[in-house]
N, C-alpha and C positions, 0 to 999 in steps of 0.2 A: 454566455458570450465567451466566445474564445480569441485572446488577443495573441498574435507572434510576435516578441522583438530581440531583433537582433538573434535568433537563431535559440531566444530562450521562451519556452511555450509558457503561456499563463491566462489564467483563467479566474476570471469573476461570477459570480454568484448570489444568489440572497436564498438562506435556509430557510425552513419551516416556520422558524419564528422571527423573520426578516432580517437577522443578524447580516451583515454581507463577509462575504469570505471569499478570501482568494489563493489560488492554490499556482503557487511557484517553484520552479528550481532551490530545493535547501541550498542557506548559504552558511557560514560558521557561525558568525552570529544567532542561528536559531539552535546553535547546540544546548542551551541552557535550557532554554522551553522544551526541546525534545528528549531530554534528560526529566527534567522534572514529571512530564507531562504523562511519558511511558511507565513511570514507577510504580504507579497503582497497578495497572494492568499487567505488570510483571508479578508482581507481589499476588494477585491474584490467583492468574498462571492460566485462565479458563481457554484463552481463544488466541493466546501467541504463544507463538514458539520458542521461549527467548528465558531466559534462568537469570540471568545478571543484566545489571542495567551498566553500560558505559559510563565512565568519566565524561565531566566536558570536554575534556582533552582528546581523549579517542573518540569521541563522536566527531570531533574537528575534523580527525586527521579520516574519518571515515566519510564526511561530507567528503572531504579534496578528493578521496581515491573513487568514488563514486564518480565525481565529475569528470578526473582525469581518465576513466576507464569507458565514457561514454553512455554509464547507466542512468537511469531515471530516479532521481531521489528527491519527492515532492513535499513541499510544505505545506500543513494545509492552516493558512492564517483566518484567525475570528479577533476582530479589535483588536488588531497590531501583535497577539499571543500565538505563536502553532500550537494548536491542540490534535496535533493528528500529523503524520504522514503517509506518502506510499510511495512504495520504491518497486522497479524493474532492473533485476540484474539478470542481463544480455549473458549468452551462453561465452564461456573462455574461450573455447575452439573455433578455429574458425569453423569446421563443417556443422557449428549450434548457434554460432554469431546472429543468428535470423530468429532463436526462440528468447525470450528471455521468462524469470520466475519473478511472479506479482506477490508481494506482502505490504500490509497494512495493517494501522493502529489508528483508532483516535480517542483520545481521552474520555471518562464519563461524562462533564458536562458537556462535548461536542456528539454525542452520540444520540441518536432518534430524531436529528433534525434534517435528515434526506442526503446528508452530506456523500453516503452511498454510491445516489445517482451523479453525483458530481465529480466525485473521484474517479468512476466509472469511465464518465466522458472523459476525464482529462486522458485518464491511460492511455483510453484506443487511440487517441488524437495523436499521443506522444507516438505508441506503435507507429502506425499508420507513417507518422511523419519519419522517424525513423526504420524503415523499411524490416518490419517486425514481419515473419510470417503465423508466428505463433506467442501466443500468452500463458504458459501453464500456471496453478497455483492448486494450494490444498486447503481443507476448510473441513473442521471436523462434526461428524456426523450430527452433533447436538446443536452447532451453529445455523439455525433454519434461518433467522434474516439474512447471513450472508449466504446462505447457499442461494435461494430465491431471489437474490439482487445479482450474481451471476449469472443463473440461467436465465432470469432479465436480461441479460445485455448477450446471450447468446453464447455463454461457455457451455461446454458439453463434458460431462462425466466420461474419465478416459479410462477410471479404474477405480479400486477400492480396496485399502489395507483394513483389513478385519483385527479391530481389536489393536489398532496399533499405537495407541496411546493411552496415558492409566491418569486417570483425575480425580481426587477425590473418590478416591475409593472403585472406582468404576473405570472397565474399560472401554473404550469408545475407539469409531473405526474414522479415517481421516479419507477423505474423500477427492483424489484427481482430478484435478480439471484444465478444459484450455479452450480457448477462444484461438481460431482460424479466420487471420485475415483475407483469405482469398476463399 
């Protein structure tokens, strides 16, 4: 179900294992869960792009500039906790102000319960409502759930950097993508 208020989009949900979860505009208060939340998967390093994890401080000041710049920076709550985000940050320029780039995270225990398809929706919805003509994002070659949960919702492979990332020993090619709203 997707609710509007007040010009801020949100959306409810019940996962695979009927948890309900709701995916809203971050606000500073979730800078602590989105701090803690992201640390494993930094620490990791398999499927984000990210080396240092923020202070609560600068996540703060990153929620404000986010909101203040018109981008999309989603919270994805499970029992009052964000275990996940996803954000669209809109092109600088004006002649890119129409594409923005998708990245997302959600925590281990938020992950294999469809939440996927739900962030999915919420995107297009945000695009859509915010007069997006395009969605790009990348997603590296080893990553098959999320590659197949994009071409699910109709992103299309625009290109492909061979070998452009080194993980564990191994290189691996990161893969372009983008969803056209018209």
């Amino acid at each position: 179900m997707i609710v509007l208020n007040d010009e801020r989009l949100q959306m409810k949900g019940t996962t695979k294992d009927n948890s309900q979860v709701i995916l809203r505009p971050a606000e500073e208060k979730d800078a602590f869960d989105i701090i803690k939340n992201v640390q494993d998967i930094v620490q990791e390093g398999r499927y984000i792009q990210k080396e240092k994890v923020r202070t609560v401080e600068e996540e703060k000041r990153f929620i404000q500039q986010m909101t203040a710049e018109d981008h999309m920076y989603t919270a994805v709550e499970i029992n009052g906790e964000v275990v996940g985000i996803a954000r669209l940050v809109r092109g600088e320029l004006k002649m890119k102000r129409h594409t923005a780039i998708f990245r997302t995270w959600l925590s281990k225990s938020a992950q294999g319960k469809g939440l996927g398809n739900i962030l999915m929706r919420y995107t297009l919805e945000w695009g859509k409502k915010h007069h997006l003509h395009k969605i790009c994002l990348t997603v590296f070659s080893s990553n098959q759930i999320a590659k197949k949960l994009y071409d699910k919702y109709g992103f299309v492979v625009e290109g492909i950097q061979r070998e452009q990332v080194y993980i564990d020993g191994e290189f691996e090619d990161e893969i372009f993508m983008a969803y056209f709203f018209n």
